[in-house]
VEXDOVEX-523914 format. One line per field, with one value per residue (C-alpha): residue number from 1; residue in one letter; x, y negated, z. Coordinates in steps of 0.5 Angstrom, whole numbers, plus 500, padded with zeros to 3 digits. Layout:
REM VEXDOVEX-523914
pos = NUM|... .
code = a|... .
px = X|... .
py = Y|... .
pz = Z|... .
//
This chain:
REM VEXDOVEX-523914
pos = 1|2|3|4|5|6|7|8|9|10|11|12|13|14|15|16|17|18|19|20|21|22|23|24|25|26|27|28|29|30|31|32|33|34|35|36|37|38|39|40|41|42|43|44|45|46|47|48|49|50|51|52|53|54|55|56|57|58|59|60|61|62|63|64|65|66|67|68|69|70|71|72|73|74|75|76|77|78|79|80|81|82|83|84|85|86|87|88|89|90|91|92|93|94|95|96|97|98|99|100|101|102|103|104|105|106|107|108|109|110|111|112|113|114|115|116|117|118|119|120|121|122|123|124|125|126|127|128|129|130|131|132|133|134|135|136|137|138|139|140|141|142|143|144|145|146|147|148|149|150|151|152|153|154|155|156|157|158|159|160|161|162|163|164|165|166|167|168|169|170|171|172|173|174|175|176|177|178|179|180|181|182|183|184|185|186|187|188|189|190|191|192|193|194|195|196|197|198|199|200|201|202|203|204|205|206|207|208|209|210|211|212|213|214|215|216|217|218|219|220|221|222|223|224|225|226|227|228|229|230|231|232|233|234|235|236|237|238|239|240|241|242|243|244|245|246|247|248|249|250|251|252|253|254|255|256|257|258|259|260|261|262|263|264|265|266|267|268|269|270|271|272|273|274|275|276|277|278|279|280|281|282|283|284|285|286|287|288|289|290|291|292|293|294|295|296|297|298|299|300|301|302|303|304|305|306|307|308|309|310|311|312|313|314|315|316|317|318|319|320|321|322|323|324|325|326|327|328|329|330|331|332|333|334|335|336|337|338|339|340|341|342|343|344|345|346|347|348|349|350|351|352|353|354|355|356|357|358|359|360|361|362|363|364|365|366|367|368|369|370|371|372|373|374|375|376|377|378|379|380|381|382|383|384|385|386|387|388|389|390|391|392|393|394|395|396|397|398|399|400|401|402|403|404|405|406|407|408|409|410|411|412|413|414|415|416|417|418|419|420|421|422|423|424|425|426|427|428|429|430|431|432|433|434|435|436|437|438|439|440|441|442|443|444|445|446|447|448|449|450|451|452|453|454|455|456|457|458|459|460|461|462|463|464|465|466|467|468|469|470|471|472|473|474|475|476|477|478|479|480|481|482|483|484|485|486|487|488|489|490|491|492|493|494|495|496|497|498|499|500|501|502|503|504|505|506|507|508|509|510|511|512|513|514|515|516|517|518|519|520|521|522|523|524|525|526|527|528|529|530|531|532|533|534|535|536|537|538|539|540|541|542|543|544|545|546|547|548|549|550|551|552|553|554|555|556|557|558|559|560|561|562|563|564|565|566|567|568|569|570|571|572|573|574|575|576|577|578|579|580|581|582|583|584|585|586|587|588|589|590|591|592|593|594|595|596|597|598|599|600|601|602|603|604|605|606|607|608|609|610|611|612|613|614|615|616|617|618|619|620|621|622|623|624|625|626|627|628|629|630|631|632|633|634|635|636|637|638|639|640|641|642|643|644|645|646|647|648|649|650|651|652|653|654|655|656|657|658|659|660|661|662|663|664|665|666|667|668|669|670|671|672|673 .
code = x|x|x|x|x|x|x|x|x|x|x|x|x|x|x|x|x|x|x|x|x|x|x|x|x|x|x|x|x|x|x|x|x|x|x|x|x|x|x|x|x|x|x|x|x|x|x|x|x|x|x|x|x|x|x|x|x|x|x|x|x|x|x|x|x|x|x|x|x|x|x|x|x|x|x|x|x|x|x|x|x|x|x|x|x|x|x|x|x|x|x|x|x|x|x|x|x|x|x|x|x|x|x|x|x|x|x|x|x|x|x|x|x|x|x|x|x|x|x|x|x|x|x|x|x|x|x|x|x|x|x|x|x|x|x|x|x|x|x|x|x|x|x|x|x|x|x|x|x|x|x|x|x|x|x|x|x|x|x|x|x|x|x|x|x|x|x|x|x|x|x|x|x|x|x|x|x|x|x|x|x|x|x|x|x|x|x|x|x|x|x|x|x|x|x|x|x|x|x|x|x|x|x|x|x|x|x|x|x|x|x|x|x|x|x|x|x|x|x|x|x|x|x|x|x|x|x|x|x|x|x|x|x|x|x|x|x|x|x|x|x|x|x|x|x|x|x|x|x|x|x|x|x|x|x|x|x|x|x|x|x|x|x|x|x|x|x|x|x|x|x|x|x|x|x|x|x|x|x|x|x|x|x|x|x|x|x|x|x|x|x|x|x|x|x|x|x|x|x|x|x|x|x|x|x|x|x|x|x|x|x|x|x|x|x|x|x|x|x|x|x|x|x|x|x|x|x|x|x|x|x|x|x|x|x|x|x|x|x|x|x|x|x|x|x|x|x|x|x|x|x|x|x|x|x|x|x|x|x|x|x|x|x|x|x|x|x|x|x|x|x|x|x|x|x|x|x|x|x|x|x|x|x|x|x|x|x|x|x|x|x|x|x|x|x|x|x|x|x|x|x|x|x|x|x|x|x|x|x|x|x|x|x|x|x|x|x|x|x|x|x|x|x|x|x|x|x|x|x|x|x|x|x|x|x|x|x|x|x|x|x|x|x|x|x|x|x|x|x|x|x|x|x|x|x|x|x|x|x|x|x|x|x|x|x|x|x|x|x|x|x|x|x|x|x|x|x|x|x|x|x|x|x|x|x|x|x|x|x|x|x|x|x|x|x|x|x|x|x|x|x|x|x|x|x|x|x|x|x|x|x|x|x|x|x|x|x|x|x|x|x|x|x|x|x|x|x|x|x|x|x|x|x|x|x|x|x|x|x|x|x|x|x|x|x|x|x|x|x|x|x|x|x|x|x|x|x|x|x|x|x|x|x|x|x|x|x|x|x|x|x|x|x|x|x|x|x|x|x|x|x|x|x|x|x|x|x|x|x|x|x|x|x|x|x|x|x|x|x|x|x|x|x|x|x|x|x|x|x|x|x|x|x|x|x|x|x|x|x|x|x|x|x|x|x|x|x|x|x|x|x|x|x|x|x|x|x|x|x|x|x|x|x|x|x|x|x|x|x|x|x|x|x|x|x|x|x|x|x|x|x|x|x|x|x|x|x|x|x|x|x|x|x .
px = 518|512|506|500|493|489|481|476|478|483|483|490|493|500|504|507|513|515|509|511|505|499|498|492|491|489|490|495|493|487|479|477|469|468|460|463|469|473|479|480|486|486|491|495|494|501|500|503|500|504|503|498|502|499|493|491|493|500|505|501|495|491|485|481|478|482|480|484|479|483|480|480|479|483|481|485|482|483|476|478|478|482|486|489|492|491|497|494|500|500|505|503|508|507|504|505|510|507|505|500|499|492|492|486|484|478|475|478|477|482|479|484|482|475|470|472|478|483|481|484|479|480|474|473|468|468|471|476|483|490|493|501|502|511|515|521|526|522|519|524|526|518|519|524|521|515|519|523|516|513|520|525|522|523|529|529|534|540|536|530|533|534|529|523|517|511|504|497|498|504|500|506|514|514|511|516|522|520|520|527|530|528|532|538|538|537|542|536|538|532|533|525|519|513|507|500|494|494|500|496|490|484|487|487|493|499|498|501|498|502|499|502|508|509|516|516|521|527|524|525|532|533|531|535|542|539|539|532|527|520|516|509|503|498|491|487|481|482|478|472|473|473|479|484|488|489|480|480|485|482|475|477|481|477|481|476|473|465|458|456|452|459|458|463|464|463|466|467|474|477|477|469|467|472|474|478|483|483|488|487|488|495|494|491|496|501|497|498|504|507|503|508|513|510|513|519|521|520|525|521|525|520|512|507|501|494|487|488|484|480|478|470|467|461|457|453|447|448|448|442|439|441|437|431|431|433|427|422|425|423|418|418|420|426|426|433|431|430|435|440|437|437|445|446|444|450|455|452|456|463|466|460|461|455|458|464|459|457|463|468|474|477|482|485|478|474|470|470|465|470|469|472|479|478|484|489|487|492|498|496|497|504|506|503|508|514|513|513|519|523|522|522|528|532|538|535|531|525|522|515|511|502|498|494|497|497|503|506|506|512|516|515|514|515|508|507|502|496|493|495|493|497|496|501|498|500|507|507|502|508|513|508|507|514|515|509|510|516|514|510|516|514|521|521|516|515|509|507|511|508|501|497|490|489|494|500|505|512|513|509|513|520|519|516|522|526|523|522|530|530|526|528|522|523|517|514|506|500|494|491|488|491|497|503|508|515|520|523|515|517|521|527|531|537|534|530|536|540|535|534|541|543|538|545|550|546|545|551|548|540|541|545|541|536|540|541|534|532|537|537|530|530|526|529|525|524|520|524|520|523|531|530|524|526|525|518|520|522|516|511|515|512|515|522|524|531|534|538|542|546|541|535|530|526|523|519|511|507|506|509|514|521|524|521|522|526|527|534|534|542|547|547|550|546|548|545|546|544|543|549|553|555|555|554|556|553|554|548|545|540|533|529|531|528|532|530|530|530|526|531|535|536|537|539|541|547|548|554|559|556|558|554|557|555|558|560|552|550|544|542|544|548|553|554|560|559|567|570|566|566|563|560|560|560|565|566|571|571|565|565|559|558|556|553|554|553|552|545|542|544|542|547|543|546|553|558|563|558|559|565|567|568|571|573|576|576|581|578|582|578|580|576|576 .
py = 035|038|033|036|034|036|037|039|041|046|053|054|060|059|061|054|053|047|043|036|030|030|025|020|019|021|028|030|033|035|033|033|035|036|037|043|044|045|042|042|042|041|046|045|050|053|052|059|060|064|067|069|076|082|082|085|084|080|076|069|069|066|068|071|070|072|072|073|077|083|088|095|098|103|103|097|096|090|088|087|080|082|087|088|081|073|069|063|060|060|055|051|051|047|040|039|043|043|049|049|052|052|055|057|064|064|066|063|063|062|061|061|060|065|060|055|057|051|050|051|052|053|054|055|058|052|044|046|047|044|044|042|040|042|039|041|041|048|054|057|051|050|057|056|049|052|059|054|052|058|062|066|074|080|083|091|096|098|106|103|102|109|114|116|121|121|125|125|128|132|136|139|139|146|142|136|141|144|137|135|143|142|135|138|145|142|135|131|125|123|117|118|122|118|121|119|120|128|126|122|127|125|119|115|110|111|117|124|131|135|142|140|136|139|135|129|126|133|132|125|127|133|130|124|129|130|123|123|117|119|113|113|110|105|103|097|101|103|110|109|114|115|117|115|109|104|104|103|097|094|094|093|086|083|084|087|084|082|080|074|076|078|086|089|090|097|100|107|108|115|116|115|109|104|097|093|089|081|079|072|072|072|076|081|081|082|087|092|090|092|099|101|102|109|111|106|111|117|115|112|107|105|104|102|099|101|100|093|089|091|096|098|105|103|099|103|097|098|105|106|102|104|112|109|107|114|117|113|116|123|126|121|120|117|113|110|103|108|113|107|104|110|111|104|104|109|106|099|102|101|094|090|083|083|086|081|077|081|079|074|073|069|064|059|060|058|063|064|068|074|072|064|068|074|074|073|080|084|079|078|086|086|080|084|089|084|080|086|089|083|083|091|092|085|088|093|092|096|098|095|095|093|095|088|081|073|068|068|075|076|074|080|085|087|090|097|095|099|106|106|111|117|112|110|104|102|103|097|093|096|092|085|085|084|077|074|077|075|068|068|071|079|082|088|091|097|102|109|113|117|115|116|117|122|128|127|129|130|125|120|121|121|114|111|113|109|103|105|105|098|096|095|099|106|112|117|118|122|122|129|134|131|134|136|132|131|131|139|141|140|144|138|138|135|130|128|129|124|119|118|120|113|109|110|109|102|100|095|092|093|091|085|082|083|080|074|073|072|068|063|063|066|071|077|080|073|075|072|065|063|063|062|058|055|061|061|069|070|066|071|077|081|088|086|083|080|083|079|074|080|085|086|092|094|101|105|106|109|116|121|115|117|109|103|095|090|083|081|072|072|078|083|089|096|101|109|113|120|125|129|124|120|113|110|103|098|090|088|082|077|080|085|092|099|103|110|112|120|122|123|117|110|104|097|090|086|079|076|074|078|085|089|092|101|106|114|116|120|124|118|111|113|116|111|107|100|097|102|099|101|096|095|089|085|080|075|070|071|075|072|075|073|080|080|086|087|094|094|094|088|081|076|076|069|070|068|074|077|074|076|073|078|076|080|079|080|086|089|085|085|080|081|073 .
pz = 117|121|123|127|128|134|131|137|143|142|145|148|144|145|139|138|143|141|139|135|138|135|130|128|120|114|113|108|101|104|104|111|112|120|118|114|117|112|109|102|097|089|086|079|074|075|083|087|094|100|106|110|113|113|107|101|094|091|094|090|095|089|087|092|099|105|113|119|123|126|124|124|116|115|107|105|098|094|095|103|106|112|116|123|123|123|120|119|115|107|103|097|091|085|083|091|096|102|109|113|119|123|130|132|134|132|124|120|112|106|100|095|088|089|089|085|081|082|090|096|102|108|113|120|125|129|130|135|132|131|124|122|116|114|108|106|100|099|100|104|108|110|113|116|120|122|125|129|133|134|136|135|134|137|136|136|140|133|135|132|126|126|122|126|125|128|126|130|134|136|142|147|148|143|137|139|140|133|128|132|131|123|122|126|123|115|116|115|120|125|131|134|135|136|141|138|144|145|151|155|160|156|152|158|158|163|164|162|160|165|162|154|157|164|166|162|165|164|156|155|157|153|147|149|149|141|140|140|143|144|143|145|143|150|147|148|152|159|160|165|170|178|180|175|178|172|171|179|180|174|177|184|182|177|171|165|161|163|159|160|167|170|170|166|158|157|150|147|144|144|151|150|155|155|158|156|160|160|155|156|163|166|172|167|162|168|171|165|163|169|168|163|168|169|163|162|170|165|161|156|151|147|145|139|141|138|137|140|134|138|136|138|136|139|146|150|150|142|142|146|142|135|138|139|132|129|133|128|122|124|120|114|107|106|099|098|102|108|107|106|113|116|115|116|123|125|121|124|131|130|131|130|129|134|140|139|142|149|152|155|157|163|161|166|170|164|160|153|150|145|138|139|141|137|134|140|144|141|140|148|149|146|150|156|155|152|159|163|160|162|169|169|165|163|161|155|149|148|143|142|135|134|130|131|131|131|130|136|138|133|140|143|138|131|128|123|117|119|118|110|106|101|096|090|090|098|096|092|098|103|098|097|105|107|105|107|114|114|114|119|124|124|122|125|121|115|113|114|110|106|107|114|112|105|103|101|095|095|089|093|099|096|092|098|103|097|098|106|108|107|112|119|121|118|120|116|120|118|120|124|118|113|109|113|110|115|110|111|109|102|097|096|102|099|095|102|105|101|101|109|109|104|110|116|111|109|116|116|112|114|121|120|114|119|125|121|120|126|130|123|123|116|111|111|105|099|093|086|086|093|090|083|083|077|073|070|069|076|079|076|080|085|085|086|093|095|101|104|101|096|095|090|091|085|088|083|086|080|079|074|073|071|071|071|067|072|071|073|073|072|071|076|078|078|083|083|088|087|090|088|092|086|085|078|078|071|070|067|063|065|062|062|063|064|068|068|076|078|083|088|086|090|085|088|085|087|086|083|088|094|098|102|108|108|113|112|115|120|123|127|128|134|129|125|125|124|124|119|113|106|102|094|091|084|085|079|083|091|095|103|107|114|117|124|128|136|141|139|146|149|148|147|140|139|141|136|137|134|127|122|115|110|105|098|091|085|085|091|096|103|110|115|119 .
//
């Protein structure tokens, strides 16, 4: 059941589609204070807290404190209290069982357990907000409720699935050429190329940099003979330029963002100074979705949205002002209190809380200063984009993922988990994000691989692509200066090769449980606790995922590690592959056990009673053959799996064509209904 109170007067964010009446009364299992506005919840002892999407820390949110206020942080530490996206949902599990959704789009602050040990707090910057409160019979099916009001996600093209590898920046078509001529001659499968800001003509959006890529169009369909999409990046800010079409459009119809005295916004992102186009107003929004039509002309099938938290390197008021003040240190003695104010200046520059201030947007003819809606900037370029991609291709799905996000966005498209770092402990962070991500409807998603900020290893590589060919977005990216590390950089060929490999034979099964997920409203990624709640053992689990409903993956994410312990709630079924091309196959007990794991192995876990469909492979999604299935499975009586399977580009998303039953015995019998 969803009950929804109104407290204030709401800004309309539009992530509910279905929006229940509101309701008057008591608010349940929470303490109002409106002076303070806050509402308060006592935790049992044993209570476990889920949700809140993209964040850091474990999969049980409890015991520190979290914001949603997009932010551009690429360290994403354990000390960090927020990152790139707002997901204002979580789920109490204990005592009560009960989720809470508060739309609200400004900062939002969830205390869980950090102050006061066994308290939930949830803080609000101010008294305009609605709050939903779903019970259901469990976790699983609180989800479930509120998906269903807030709608169905983005579905991805079926070549989104496929592996793509991306680096800032690939600076022509000679360097592109090169990334896809080495996958092809080593047999490492690909499906895209990703374009970072070095395309564009001094990082202007929608624009294209004739010397570097001088006939665009006849390079996009040369690489589509490979089966290559190129798939560039569009940033938030528009460059300040005379001549450049989009900034003068923009200016001419009133479509940026302006202080509070009407004159524009002026920000520096990495053209320098920058405007940023009204998100929140619709003739905006459709003003820059329509902008993507220049490159759909060239070809292009996909985009991934960046720099839209948003982010600000710094305003040109406050940078005029930050000089001023360094001239005054000149000449004196820096003691540690005046070398560290000194410093702080400059740094006090990017994203300052201060310039969210300065400006405002135009919503249906109101103006709203920015902090207020902070959070919807980026769920409003992607809907720019998504809305656009409708009235400009209606017949094909375009591939389209953002760095920054609100519930709600997930209707138009999938996010990646932000700039990472080459760090064995992101790996893990990767694997705990995806199913409170899940829950708040963001299922086309995954991490860069390999890490983007820092130097990479080839171990480090090998173990994250083993976690990172089972989930639906799969992209090794690096930032510029760090280490090379496409995989044919590296001295283990075949293991890479079998590993990305294992990826197009498992897609079957991949993009079907993915399917299901979005058409069912369900979670494609579930930690144990969600399935076997009444395990003490399985509730604590965190490093281990259920993939769907026949699947448990438990990669391995420590250096140097040649295994590690896995917890099996009931008897399972333990596949290796290896990179040999043999395939171990062991029944094992309930109970801990350590699995020893080589570097260029993939383990995978299958429930009694289930199957998982996998094809012979390919180079890339386009090979794989989808209807002549092999299967492996634990069959104790009967196996049954409902697998869903379309053309990958169309959208009949919920035709039930798509939906077979296959069923398995316990002799290896298979039927096909």
């Amino acid at each position: 059941m969803i009950r929804r109170f109104v407290f204030g007067k709401m800004i309309e964010t539009e992530a509910v589609q279905n929006k229940p009446e509101a309701q008057t009364g008591e608010f349940p299992f929470f303490t109002v204070d409106e002076k303070e506005m806050s509402f308060s919840y006592k935790m049992g002892e044993e209570d476990r807290v889920y949700g809140l999407g993209e964040n850091v820390r474990g999969i049980n949110k409890r015991g520190w404190i979290y914001e949603s206020k997009c932010s551009d942080d690429p360290d994403h530490k354990e000390d960090r209290r927020a990152l790139y996206g707002a997901h204002n949902f979580l789920v109490v599990d204990g005592e009560e069982t009960f989720g809470i959704f508060v739309d609200y789009p400004g900062i939002l602050t969830f205390d869980v357990g950090y102050t006061s040990l066994n308290e939930l707090k949830i803080s609000a910057s101010d008294w305009n907000l609605d709050a939903y409160i779903i019970t259901g019979t469990d976790v699983k099916d609180i989800v479930k409720q509120l998906r269903k009001i807030v709608g169905k996600s983005y579905v991805a093209p079926r070549w989104g699935f496929g592996y793509g590898q991306s680096r800032w920046s690939y600076m022509d078509e000679d360097e592109v050429r090169e990334v896809v001529k080495k996958h092809r001659e080593l047999g490492i499968p690909l499906d895209s190329v990703y374009l970072d800001i070095d395309y564009m003509e001094r990082y202007k959006d929608f624009t294209l940099n004739d010397e570097t890529f001088p006939d665009f169009a006849k390079f996009n369909e040369e690489m589509k003979e490979q089966n290559i999409h190129l798939v560039p990046i569009i940033d938030a800010g528009v460059k300040q330029e005379e001549g450049y079409s989009v900034y003068e459009e923009g200016i001419e119809k009133g479509y940026f963002c302006k202080k509070e005295d009407g004159t524009p916004f002026v920000a520096a992102v990495w053209p320098g100074k920058a405007l940023f186009p009204d998100m929140l107003n619709k003739e905006a929004r459709d003003w820059f979705g329509d902008n993507y039509k220049v490159l759909l002309d060239q070809g292009v099938e996909g985009f991934w949205n960046d720099m839209n938290e948003p982010s600000i390197f710094y305003t040109e008021d406050r940078l005029a002002e930050v000089i001023e003040k360094l001239g005054t240190y000149k000449g004196r003695n820096l003691d540690l209190d005046l070398f560290n104010e000194f410093t702080g200046l400059v740094s006090s520059l990017s994203s300052n809380v201060e310039d969210y201030k300065m400006f405002y947007h135009n919503m249906n003819g109101e103006q709203i200063r920015h902090d207020r809606v902070h959070n919807l900037f980026g769920y409003n370029m992607t809907r720019a984009a998504g809305e656009a991609f409708e009235r400009l291709e209606p017949d094909k799905r375009i591939l389209m993922f953002s760095r920054s996000s609100y519930i709600g966005m997930h209707r138009y498209g999938g996010i990646w988990q932000g700039d990472n770092r080459s760090w064995w402990s992101h790996i893990l962070l990767n694997m705990k994000m995806l199913p409170s991500l899940n829950m708040c409807g963001f299922i086309y998603t995954g991490a860069d691989l390999g890490g983007f900020g820092s130097d990479t290893t080839e171990d480090l590589v090998l173990r994250w692509l083993a976690l990172g060919i089972f989930t639906p977005l799969m992209r090794n990216h690096a930032c510029m200066g760090t280490r090379l590390q496409e995989a044919y950089r590296f001295e283990d060929i075949e293991g890479f090769k079998h590993v990305i490999g294992l990826r197009y034979r498992l897609l079957p099964y991949i993009y079907s449980e993915y399917m299901k997920a979005v058409v069912n409203d369900e979670m494609m990624f579930r930690p144990l606790a969600f399935d076997y709640p009444n395990d003490k053992r399985a509730v604590k689990v965190e490093d281990q995922l259920l993939l769907g409903d026949g699947m448990m993956i438990a990669p391995v994410y420590e250096q140097n590690a040649a295994g590690r312990y896995v917890y099996l709630p009931e008897n399972m079924k333990m596949v290796r592959f290896k990179a040999d091309g043999t395939t171990e196959e062991k029944i094992m007990e309930a109970g801990d056990h350590y699995i020893e794991v080589a570097l260029t192995d993939v383990v995978i876990f299958i429930r009694p009673n289930h199957l998982i469909p996998m094809s012979n492979g390919g180079q890339c999604v386009e090979d794989v053959d989808f209807e002549n299935l092999q299967y492996i499975s634990f069959v104790e009586d009967e196996a049954v799996y409902q697998y869903y399977h379309d053309n990958g580009y169309e959208k009949d998303y919920e035709n039930p064509e798509h939906m077979s039953e296959i069923h398995m015995t316990k002799d290896g019998q298979v039927t096909v209904k």
